[in-house]
C-alpha positions as CSV (number, residue, x, y, z in Angstrom):
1,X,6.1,-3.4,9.4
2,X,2.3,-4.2,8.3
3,X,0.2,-1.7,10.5
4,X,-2.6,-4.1,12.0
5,X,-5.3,-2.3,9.8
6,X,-3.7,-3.5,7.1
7,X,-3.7,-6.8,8.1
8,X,-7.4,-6.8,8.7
9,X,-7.7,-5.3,5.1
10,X,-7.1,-8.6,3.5
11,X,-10.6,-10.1,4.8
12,X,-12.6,-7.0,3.4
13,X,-13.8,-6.8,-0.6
14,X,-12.1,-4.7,-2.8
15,X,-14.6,-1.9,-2.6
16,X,-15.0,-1.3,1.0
17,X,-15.0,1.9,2.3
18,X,-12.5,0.9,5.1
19,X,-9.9,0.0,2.1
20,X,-9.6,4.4,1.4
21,X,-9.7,5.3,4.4
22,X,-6.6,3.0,5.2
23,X,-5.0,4.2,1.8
24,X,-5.3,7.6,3.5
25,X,-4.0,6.9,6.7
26,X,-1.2,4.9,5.3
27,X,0.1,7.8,3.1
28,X,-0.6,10.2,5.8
29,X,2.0,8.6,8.3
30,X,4.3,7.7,5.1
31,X,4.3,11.7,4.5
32,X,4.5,12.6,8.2
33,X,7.8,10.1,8.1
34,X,9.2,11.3,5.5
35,X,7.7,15.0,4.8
36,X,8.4,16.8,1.3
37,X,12.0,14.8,0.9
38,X,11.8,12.4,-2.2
39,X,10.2,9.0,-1.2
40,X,12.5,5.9,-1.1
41,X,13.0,3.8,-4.4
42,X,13.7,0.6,-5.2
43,X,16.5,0.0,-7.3
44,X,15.2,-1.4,-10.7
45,X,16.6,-4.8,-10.1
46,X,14.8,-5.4,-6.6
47,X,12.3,-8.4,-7.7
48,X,12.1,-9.5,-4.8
49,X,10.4,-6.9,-3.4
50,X,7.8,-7.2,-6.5
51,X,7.8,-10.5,-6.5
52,X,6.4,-10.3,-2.8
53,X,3.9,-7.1,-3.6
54,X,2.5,-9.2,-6.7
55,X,2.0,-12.3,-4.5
56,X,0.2,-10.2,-1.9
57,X,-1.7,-8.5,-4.6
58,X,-3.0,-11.4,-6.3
59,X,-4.0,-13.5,-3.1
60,X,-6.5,-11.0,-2.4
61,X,-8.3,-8.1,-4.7
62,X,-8.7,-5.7,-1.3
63,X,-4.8,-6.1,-0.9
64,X,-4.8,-4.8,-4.9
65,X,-6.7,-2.2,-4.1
66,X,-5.1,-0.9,-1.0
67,X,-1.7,-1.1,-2.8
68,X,-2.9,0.5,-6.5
69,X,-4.5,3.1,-4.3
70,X,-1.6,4.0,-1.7
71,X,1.0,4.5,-4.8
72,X,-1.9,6.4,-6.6
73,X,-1.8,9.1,-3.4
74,X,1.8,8.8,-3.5
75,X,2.7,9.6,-7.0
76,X,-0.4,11.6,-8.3
């Protein structure tokens, strides 16, 4: 499920400040979910799910950002 920040995130540009903030908040509650166990994978032969993710990511640069961002704070 999309949180409804996230959904507004596709009308802001790229660099607005509301974009980290939601990065933040979205790895926040992914942490709090799942803690210090390993984070779910995708098996390497799910394109669907990148198929989807690179259709979302190239129909708006704040979507791009939100997304390089959130995997940025997840795997540092």
């Amino acid at each position: 499920m999309v949180p409804a920040t996230a959904c507004h995130a596709h009308d802001l540009d790229a660099d607005h400040p509301r974009i980290d903030d939601l990065a933040r908040r979205i790895t926040g509650a992914t942490r709090e979910r799942f803690g210090q166990d390993p984070l779910p994978e995708l098996d390497d032969a799910a394109e669907i799910p990148a198929l989807i993710q690179g259709t979302v990511n190239a129909s708006q640069p704040a979507w791009q950002r939100l997304d390089t961002l959130i995997r940025a704070q997840l795997h540092p």
